[in-house]
SERO-4910 file (N, C-alpha, C, O; in steps of 0.05 Angstrom, whole numbers):
BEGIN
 pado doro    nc1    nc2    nc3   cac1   cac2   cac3    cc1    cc2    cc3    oc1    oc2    oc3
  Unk    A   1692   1666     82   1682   1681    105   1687   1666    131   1688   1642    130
  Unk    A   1691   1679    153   1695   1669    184   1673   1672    199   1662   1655    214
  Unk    A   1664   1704    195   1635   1703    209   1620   1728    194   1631   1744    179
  Unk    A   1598   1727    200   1583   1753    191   1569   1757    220   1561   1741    237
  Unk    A   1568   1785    220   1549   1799    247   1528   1816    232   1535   1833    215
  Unk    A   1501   1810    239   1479   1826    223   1471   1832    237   1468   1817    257
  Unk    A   1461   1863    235   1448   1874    256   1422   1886    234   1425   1899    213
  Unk    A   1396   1877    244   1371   1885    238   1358   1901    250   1358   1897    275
  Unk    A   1343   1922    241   1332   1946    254   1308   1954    236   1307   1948    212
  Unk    A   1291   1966    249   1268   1982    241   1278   1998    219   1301   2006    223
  Unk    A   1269   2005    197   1278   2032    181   1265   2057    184   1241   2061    180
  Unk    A   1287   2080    193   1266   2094    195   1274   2128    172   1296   2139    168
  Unk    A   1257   2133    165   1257   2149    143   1249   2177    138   1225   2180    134
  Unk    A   1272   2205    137   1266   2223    143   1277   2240    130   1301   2241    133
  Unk    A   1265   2262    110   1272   2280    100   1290   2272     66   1308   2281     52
  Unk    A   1262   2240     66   1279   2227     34   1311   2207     48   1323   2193     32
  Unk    A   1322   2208     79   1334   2189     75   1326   2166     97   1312   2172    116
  Unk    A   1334   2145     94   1334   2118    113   1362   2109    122   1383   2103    110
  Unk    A   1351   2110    151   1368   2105    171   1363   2084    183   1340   2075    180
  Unk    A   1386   2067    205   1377   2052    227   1356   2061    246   1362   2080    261
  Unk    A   1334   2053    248   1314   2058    281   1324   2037    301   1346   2030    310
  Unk    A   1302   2032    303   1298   2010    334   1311   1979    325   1300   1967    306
  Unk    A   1340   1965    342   1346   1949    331   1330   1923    347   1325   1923    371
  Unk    A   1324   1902    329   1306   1877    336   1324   1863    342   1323   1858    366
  Unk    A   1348   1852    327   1363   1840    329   1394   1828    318   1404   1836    297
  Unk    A   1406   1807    337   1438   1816    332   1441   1788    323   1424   1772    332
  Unk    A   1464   1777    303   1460   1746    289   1496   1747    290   1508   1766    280
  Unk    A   1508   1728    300   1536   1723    287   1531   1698    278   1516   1682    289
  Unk    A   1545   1694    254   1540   1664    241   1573   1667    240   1588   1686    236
  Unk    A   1575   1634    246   1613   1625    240   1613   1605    227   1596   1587    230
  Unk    A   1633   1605    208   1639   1587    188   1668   1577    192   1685   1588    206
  Unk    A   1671   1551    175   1699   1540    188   1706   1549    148   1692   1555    129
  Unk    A   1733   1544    152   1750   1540    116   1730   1519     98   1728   1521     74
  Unk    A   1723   1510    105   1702   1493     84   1683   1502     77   1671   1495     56
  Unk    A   1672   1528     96   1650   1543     83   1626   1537     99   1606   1551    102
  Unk    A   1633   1511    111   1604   1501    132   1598   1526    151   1613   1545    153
  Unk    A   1571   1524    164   1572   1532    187   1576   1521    211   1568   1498    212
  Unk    A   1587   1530    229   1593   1522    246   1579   1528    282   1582   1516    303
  Unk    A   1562   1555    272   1551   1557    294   1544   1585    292   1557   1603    283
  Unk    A   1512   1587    304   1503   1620    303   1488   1629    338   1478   1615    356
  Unk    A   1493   1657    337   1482   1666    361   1468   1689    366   1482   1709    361
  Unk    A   1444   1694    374   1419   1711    361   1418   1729    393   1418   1718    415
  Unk    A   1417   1744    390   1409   1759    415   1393   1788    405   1397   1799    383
  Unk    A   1377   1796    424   1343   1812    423   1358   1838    437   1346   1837    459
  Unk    A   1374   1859    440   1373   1880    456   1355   1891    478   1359   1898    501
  Unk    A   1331   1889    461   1304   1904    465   1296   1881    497   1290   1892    518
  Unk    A   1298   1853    496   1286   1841    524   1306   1821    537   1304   1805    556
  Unk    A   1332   1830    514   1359   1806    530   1352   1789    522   1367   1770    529
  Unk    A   1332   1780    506   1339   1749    505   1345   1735    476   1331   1744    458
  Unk    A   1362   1717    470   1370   1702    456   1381   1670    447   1375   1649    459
  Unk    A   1388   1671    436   1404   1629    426   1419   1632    422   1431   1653    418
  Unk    A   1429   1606    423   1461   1598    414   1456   1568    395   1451   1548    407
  Unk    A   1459   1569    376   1460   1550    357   1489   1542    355   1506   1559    347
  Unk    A   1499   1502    365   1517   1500    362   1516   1479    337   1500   1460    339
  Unk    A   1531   1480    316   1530   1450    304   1548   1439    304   1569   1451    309
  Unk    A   1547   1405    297   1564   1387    300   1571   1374    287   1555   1364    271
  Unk    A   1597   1367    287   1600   1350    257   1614   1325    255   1632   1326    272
  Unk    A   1616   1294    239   1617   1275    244   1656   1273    239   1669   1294    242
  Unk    A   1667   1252    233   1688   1249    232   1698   1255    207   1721   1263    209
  Unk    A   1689   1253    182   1677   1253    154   1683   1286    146   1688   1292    123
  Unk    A   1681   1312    171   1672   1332    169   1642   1331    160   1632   1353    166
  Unk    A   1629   1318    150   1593   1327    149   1588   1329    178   1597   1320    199
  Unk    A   1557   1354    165   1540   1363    195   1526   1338    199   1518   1323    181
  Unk    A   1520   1334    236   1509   1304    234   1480   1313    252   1460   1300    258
  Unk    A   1488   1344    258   1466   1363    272   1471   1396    290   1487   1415    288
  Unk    A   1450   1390    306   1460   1417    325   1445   1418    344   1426   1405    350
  Unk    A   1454   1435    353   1437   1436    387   1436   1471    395   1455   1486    393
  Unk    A   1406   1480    403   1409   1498    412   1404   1507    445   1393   1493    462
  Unk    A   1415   1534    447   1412   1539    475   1399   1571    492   1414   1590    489
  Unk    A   1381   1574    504   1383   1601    519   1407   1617    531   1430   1612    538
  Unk    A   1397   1630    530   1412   1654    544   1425   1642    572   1446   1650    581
  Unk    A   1409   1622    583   1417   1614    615   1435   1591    604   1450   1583    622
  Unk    A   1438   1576    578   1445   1552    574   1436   1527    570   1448   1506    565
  Unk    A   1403   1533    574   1388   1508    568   1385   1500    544   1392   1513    524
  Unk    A   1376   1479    546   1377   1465    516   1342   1477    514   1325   1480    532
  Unk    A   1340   1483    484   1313   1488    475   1311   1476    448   1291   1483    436
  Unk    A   1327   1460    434   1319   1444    413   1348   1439    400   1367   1454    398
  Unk    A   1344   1408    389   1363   1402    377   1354   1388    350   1330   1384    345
  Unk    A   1373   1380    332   1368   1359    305   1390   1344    303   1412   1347    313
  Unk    A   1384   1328    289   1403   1311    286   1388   1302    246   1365   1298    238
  Unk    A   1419   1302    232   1424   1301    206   1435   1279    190   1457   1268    195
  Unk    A   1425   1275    176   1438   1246    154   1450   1261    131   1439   1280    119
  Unk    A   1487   1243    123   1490   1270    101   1487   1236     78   1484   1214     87
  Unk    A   1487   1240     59   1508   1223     35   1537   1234     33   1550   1252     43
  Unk    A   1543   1211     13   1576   1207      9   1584   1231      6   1604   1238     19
  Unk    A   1569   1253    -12   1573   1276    -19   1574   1302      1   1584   1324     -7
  Unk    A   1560   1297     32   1568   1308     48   1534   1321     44   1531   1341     58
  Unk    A   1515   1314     29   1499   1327     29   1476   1323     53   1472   1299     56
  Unk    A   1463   1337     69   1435   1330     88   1419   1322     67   1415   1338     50
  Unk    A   1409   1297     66   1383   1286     56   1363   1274     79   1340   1264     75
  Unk    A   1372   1277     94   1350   1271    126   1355   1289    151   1376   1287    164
  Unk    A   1335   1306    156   1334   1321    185   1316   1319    202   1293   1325    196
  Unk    A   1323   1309    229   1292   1313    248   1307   1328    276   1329   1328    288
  Unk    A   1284   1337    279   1289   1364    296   1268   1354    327   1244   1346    329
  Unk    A   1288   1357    345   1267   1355    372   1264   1381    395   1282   1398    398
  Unk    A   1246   1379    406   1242   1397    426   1267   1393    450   1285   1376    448
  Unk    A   1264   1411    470   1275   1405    499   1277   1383    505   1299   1373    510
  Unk    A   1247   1366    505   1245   1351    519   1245   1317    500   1234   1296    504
  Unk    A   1267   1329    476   1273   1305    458   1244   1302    447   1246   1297    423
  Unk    A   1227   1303    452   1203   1296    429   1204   1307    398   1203   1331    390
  Unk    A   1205   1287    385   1212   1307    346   1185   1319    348   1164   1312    359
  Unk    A   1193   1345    333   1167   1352    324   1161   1359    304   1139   1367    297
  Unk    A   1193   1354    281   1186   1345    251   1211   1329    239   1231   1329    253
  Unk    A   1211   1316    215   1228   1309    200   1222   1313    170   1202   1310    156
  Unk    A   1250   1321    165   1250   1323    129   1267   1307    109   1291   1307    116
  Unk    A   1262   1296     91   1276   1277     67   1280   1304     44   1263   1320     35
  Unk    A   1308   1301     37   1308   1323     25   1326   1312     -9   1346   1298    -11
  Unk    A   1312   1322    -29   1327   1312    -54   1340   1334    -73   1330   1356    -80
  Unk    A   1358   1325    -77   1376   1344    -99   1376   1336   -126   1377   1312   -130
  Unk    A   1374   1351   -146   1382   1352   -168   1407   1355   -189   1428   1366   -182
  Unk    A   1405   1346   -209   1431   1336   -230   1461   1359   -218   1484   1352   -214
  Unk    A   1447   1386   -215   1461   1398   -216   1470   1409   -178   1478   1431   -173
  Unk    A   1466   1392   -160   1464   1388   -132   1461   1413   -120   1477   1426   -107
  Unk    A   1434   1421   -127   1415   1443   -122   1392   1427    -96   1385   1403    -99
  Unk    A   1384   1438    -78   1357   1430    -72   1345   1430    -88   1342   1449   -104
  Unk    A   1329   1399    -89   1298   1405   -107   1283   1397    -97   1264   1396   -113
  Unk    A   1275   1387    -74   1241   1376    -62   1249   1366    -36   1265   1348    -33
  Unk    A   1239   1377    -17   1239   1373     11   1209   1359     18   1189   1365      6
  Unk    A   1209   1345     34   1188   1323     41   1179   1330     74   1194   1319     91
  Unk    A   1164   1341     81   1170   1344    110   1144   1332    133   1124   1345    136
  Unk    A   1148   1308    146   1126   1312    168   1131   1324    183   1154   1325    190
  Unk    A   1109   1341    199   1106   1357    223   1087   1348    241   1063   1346    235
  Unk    A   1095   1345    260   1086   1334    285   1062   1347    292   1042   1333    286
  Unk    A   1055   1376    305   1042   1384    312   1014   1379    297    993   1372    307
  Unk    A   1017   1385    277    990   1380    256    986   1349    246    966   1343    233
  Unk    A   1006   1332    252   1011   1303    242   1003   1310    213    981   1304    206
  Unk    A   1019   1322    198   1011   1329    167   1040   1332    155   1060   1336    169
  Unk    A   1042   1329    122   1065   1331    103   1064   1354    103   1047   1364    117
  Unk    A   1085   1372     86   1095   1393     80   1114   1385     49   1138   1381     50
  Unk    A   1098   1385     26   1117   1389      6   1130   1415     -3   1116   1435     -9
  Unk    A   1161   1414     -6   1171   1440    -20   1182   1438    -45   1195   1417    -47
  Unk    A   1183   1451    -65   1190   1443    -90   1209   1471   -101   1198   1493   -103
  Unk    A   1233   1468   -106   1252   1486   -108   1261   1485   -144   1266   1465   -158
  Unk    A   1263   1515   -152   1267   1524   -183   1296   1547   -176   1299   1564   -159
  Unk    A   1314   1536   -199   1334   1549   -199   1344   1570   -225   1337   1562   -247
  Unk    A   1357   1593   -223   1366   1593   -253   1390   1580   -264   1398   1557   -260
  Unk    A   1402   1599   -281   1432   1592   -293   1447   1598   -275   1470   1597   -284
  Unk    A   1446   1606   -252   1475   1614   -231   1459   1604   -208   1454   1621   -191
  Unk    A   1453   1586   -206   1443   1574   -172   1431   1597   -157   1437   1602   -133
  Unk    A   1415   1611   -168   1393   1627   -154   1371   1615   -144   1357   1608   -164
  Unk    A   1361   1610   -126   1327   1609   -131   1306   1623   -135   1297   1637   -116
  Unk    A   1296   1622   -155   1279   1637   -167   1248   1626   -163   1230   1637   -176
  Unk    A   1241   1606   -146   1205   1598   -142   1210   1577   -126   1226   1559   -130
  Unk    A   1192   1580   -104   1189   1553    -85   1157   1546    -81   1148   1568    -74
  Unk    A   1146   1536    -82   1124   1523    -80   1114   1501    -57   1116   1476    -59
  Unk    A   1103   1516    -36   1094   1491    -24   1069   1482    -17   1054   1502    -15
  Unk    A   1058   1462    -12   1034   1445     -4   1029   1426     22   1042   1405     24
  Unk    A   1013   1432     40   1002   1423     53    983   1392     50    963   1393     36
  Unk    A    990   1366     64    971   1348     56    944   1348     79    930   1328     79
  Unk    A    938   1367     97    918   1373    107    906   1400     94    884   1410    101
  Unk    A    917   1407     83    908   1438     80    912   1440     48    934   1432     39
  Unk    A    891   1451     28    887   1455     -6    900   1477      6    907   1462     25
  Unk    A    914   1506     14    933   1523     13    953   1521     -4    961   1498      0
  Unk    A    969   1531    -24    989   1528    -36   1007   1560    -36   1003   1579    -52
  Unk    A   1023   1559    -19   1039   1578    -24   1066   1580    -51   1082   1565    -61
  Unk    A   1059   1606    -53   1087   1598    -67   1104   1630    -71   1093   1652    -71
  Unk    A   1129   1623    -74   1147   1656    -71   1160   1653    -97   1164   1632   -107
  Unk    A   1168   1684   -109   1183   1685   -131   1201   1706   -129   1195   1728   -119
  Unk    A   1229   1698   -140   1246   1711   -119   1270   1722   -145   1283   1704   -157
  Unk    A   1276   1749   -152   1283   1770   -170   1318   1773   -153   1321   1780   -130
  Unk    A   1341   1764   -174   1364   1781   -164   1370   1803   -191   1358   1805   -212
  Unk    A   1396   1817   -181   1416   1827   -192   1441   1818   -208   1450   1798   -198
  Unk    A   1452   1824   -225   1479   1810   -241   1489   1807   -209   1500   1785   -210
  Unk    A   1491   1813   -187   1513   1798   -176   1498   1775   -155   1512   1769   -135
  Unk    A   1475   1762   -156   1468   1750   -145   1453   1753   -124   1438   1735   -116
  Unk    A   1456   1777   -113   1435   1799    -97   1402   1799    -97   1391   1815   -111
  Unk    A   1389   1783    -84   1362   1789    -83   1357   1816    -84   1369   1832    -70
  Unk    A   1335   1822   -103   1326   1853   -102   1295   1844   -103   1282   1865   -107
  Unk    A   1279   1823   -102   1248   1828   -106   1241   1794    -93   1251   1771    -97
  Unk    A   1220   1804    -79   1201   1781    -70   1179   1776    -68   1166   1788    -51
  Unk    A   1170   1761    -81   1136   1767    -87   1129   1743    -72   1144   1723    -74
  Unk    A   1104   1741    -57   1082   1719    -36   1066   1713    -48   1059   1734    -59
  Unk    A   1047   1690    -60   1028   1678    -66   1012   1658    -51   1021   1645    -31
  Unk    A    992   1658    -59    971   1641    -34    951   1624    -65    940   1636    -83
  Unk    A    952   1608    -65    936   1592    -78    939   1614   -110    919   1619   -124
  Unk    A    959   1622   -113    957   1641   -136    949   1663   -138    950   1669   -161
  Unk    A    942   1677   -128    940   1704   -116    961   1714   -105    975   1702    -89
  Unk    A    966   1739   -114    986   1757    -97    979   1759    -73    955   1755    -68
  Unk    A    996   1767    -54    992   1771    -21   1013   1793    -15   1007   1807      4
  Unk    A   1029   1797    -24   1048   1815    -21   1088   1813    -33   1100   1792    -39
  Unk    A   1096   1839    -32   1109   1842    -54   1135   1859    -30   1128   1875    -12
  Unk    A   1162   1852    -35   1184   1859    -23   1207   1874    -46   1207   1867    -69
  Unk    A   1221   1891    -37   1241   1899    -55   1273   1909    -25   1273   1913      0
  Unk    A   1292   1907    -48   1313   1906    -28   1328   1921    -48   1331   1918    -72
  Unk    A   1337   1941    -30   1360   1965    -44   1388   1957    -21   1388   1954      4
  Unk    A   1413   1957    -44   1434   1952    -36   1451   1986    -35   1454   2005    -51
  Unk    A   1459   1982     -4   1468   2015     -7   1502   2014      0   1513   2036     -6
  Unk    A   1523   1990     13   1549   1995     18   1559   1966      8   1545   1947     16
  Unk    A   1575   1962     -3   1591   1939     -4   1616   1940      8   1625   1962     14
  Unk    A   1634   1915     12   1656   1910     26   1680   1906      1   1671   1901    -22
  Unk    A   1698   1907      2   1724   1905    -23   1719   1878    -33   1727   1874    -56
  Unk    A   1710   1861    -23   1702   1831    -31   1679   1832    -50   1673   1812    -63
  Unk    A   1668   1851    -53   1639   1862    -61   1613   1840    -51   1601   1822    -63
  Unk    A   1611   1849    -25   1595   1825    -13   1577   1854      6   1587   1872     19
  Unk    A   1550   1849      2   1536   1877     26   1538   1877     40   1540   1857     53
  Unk    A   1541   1911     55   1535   1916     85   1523   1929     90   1525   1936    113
  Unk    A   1506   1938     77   1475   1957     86   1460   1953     62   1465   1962     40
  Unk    A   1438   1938     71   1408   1936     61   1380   1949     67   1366   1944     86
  Unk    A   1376   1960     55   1345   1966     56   1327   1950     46   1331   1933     29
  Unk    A   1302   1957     60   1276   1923     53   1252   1952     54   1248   1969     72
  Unk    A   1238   1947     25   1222   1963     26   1192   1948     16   1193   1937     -6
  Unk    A   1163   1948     33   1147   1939     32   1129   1946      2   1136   1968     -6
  Unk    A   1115   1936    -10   1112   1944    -39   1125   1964    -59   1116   1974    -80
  Unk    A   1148   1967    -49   1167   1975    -60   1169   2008    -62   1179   2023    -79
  Unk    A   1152   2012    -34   1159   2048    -37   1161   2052     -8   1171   2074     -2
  Unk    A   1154   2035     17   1157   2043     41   1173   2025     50   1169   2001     49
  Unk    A   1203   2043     66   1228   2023     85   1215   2013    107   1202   2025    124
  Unk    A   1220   1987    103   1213   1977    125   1226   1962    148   1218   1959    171
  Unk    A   1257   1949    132   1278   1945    149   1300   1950    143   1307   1943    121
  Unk    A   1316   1963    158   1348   1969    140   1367   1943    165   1367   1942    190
  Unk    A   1381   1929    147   1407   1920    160   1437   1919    154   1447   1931    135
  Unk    A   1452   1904    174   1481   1918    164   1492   1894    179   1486   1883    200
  Unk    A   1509   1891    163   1521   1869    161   1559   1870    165   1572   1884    149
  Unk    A   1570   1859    183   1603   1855    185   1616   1839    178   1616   1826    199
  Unk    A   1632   1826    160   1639   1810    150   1669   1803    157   1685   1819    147
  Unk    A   1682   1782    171   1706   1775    179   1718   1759    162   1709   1737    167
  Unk    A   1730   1759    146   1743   1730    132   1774   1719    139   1791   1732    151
  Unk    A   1777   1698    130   1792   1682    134   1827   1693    122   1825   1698     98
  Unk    A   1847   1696    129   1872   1705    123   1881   1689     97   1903   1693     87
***
């Protein structure tokens, strides 16, 4: 892939079908031949405003971070990234405008160089953030689990695909309890068989976002 353009919108639903409504927002993500990203740019229709996410990369080709920007060009937050030999991020800290971090994460992989446990302090609350990541047989994730060390809260999500890898279900938990429940209907694919129109339906009978997606690839 070179870039994808997603465009997200309200769903709106009439006479049994769903259509685009009111669009929230516009995303190009760019990728170089390696598959990295290379840089994304978010813009709002509805009040003009948006980012520009640039990232950066060391001599090595690993990401060593990124920097983002307003609409006018200002800087509104950057990170900066530690890879291993493998090219993997096992350290990220992220700062405001005004360079102050306002978190960092230690991040560990598994046998099979999957995420498996993200470690995170956060500034604002001066508190951890553990994440704990479950995979299947095809590098899906299927459960994430996290914990607060100020807060007994334990979230956790469980996450349903399709033979082609396609999320179709998302379920929310709060200390073990359900909280709410997502489903995703795939309605166009591209000759690559990769989607371009999604529907997101809220307990699984009311649309609640449809998006659409453009897909550029590489020659």
């Amino acid at each position: 892939m070179k870039t994808i353009t997603q465009t997200s919108a309200d769903a709106l639903e009439k006479d049994g079908v769903v259509e685009a409504g009111h669009v929230n927002g516009i995303s190009v993500t760019s990728y170089n031949k390696l598959g990295f990203v290379t840089g994304t740019t978010m813009t709002h229709p509805g009040d003009m405003t948006g980012s520009e996410n640039v990232v950066k990369f060391d001599e090595r080709g690993f990401v060593k971070g990124s920097e983002t920007y307003n609409t006018v060009g200002s800087l509104v937050g950057e990170d900066a990234s530690i890879c291993d030999e493998w090219g993997r991020v096992i350290e990220r800290t992220l700062y405001d405008d005004k360079g102050e971090m306002t978190s960092r994460s230690v991040i560990q992989y598994d046998s099979l160089n999957y995420k498996s446990e993200v470690n995170e302090y956060v500034a604002s609350c001066n508190c951890y953030v553990k994440v704990l990541f479950t995979y299947d047989r095809k590098g899906n994730e299927i459960e994430r689990n996290e914990t607060q060390s100020n807060d007994s809260t334990r979230l956790s999500y469980a996450y349903k695909y399709d033979e082609n890898s396609n999320m179709i279900e998302k379920i929310d938990y709060r200390n073990g309890k359900f909280l709410w429940r997502m489903t995703f209907q795939y309605v166009t694919f591209d000759p690559n068989g990769n989607w371009t129109k999604r529907i997101s339906y809220t307990e699984a009978k009311y649309a609640s976002s449809y998006t659409e997606r453009l897909i550029e690839y590489y020659p």
